[in-house]
C-alpha positions in Angstrom: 19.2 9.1 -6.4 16.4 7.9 -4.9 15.9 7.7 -0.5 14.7 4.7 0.8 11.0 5.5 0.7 10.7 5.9 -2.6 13.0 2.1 -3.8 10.5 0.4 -0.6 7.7 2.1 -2.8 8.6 1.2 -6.0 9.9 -2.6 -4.9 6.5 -2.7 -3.5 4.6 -1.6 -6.5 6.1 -4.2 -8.7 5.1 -7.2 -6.0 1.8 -5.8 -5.9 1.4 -5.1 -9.7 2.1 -8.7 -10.7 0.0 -10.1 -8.2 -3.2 -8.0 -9.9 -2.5 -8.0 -13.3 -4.6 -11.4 -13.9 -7.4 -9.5 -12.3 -9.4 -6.8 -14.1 -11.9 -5.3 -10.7 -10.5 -6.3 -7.3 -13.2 -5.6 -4.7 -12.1 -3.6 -1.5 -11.2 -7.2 0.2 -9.4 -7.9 -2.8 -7.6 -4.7 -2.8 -7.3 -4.6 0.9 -5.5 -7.8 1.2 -3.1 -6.9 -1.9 -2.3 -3.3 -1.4 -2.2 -3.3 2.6 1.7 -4.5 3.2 2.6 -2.5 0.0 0.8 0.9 1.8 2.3 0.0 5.4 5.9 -0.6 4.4 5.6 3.0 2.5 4.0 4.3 5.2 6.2 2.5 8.1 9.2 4.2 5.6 8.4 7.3 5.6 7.1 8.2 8.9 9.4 5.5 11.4 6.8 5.5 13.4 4.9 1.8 13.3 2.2 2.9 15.2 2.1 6.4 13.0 2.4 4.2 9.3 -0.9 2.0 10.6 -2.9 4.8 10.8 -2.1 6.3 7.9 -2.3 2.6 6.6 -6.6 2.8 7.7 -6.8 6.4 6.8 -5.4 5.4 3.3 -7.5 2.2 3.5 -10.4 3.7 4.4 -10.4 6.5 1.5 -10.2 4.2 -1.1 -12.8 2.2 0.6 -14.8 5.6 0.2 -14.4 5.8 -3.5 -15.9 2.0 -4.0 
């Protein structure tokens, strides 16, 4: 069974995933605006800590901003 985490995750993956499908290279705005709710609420789940889950939301951010 999964916790609550991991269906928030998931839920969020499949609203993210059809809204970049049509899309073959999102810049980091791009990816930024569609993958920063979907990284908070996991975040925001698995740590219950608001202020905790959006600094782990930047660090998260910001390492994939590394990569581009």
């Amino acid at each position: 069974m999964m916790n609550e985490a991991e269906l928030i995750f998931l839920t969020s993956q499949s609203e993210a995933g059809s809204e970049t499908v049509a899309t073959v290279r999102l810049d980091f705005e791009q990816a930024f605006m569609a993958y920063h709710r979907v990284v908070h609420r996991y975040a925001c789940a698995l740590t219950r800590d608001a202020g905790l889950a959006e600094d782990v939301t930047q660090d998260a951010l910001h390492a994939d901003n590394s990569c581009w």
